[in-house]
C-alpha positions, -999 to 999 in steps of 0.1 A, spaced: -866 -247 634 -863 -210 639 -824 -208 635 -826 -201 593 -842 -173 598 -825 -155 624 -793 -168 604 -805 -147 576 -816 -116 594 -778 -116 608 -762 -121 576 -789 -93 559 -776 -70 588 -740 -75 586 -745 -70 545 -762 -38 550 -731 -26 578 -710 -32 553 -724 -16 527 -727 16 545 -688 10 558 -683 10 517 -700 40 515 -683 59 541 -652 51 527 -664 60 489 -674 94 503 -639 100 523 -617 90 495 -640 115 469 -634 143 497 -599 136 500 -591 137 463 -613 170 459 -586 182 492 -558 171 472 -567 187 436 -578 226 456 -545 227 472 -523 213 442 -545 243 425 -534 267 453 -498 259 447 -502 261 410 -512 301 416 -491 308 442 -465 296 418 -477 312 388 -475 345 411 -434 340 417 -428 331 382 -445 363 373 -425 384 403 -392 372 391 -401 381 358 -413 415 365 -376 419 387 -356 403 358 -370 432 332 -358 458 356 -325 447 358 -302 460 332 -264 444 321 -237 465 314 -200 464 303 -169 484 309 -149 483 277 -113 476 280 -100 489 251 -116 513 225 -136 486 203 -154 493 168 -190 493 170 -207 472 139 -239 474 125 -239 440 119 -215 411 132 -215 393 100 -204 422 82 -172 438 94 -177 469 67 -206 484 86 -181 502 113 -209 530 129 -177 545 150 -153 538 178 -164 533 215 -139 548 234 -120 530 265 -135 532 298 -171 537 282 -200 517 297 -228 500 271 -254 485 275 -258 449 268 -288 434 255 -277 400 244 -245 382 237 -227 350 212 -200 331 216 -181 362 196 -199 393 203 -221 413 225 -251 432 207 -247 462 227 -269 503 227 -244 530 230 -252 566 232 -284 562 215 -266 534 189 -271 498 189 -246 470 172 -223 449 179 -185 446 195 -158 419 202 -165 399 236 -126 403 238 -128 442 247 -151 447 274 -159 433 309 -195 425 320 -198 450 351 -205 430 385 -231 451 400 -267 451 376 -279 485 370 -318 486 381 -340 508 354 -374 523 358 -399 498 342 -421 526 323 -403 539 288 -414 570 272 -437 564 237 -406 586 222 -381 568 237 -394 531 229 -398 541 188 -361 555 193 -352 522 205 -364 496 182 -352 517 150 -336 487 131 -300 487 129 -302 482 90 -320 519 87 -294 535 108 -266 515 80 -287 532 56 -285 567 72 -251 568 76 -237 556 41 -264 578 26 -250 609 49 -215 598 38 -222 594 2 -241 628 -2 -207 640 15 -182 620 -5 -195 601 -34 -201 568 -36 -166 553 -43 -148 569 -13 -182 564 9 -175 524 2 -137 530 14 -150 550 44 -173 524 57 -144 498 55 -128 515 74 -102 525 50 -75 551 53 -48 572 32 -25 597 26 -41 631 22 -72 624 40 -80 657 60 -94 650 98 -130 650 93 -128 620 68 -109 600 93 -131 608 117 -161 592 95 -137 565 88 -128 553 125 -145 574 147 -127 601 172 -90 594 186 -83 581 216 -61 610 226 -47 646 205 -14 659 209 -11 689 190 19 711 187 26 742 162 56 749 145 56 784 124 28 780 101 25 740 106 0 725 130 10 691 138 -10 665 152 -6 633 165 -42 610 166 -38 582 190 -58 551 190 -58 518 201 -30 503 183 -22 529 156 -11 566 156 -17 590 126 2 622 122 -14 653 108 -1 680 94 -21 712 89 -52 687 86 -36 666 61 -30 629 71 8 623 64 15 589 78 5 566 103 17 533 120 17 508 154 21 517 190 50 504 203 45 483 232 
């Protein structure tokens, strides 16, 4: 007659382990998941912070470029007419981005564009101080189109207009004295200059043509023999 009731008082008891066995578990899977999301948040900083140092290395690294040959600097790669002068052989610019065509290069205080084809990305990056000077930084963000203006306007007060527009192409004649090829293609290469009597002769080298001067006066020009 007594059996129901301790029957029930075993089952109640065996409920109530259970239920706390339920809780237990509850509470350990909560702590683990709280575990799991601090240290995926741990990595996500630590990661953050190497993103961030690489960064900060990356911006102190600076790509350079031996030129090949002398190469034309342009003020803009669509637009073969805005020649600013010619980089000499041997000269090292700096690169700040590239195409499939050209490399957007600064230069001696001058930024454009030359021919992939004429210079050699240089092995060894060059490391630069991170800091720039107030001066420097206004300096280096003059758009390329102002410097265009600058220099057609320079030439044009010089010149005139029609013979600016011939000078830009990079045009060149007979009876053009030195300084106009010079504003036309930039400086030679190499001089060789002789006198003979009264007549100074020169001979402008550059990378595929020579000129020849005489007493300042461009007399003829043609290809360098290879």
């Amino acid at each position: 007659m007594n059996r129901a009731p301790t029957r029930r008082g075993e089952l109640n008891h065996t409920i109530k382990i259970n239920y706390i066995m339920i809780k237990k578990l509850i509470f350990s899977a909560l702590f683990l998941l709280m575990v799991i999301a601090a240290q995926a948040q741990t990595n996500k900083a630590v990661l953050l912070q190497d993103l961030e140092k690489n960064q900060s290395a990356n911006q102190n690294v600076t790509t350079t470029a031996t030129l090949k040959s002398s190469s034309r600097l342009f003020g803009a790669k669509d637009d073969l007419t805005t020649v600013i002068f010619i980089i000499p052989s041997g000269s090292t610019v700096t690169v700040l981005g590239s195409d499939s065509t050209y490399f957007h290069v600064a230069f001696e205080e001058n930024e454009g564009y030359i021919f992939k084809s004429h210079a050699v990305i240089d092995k060894t990056p060059v490391n630069t101080p991170q800091t720039i000077q107030p001066q420097q930084a206004r300096q280096e963000v003059q758009p390329v189109q102002e410097q265009q203006v600058s220099r057609f306007s320079y030439l044009e007060n010089k010149y005139g207009s029609n013979m600016t527009a011939r000078l830009i192409a990079g045009k060149i004649w007979k009876g053009m004295n030195t300084e106009m090829v010079k504003d036309s293609w930039g400086t030679a290469e190499k001089i060789n200059r002789i006198m003979t009597g009264n007549i100074i002769k020169e001979e402008w080298i550059f990378k595929n043509t020579w000129l020849y001067f005489e007493n300042n006066t461009l007399v003829e020009w043609g290809p360098i023999g290879k």
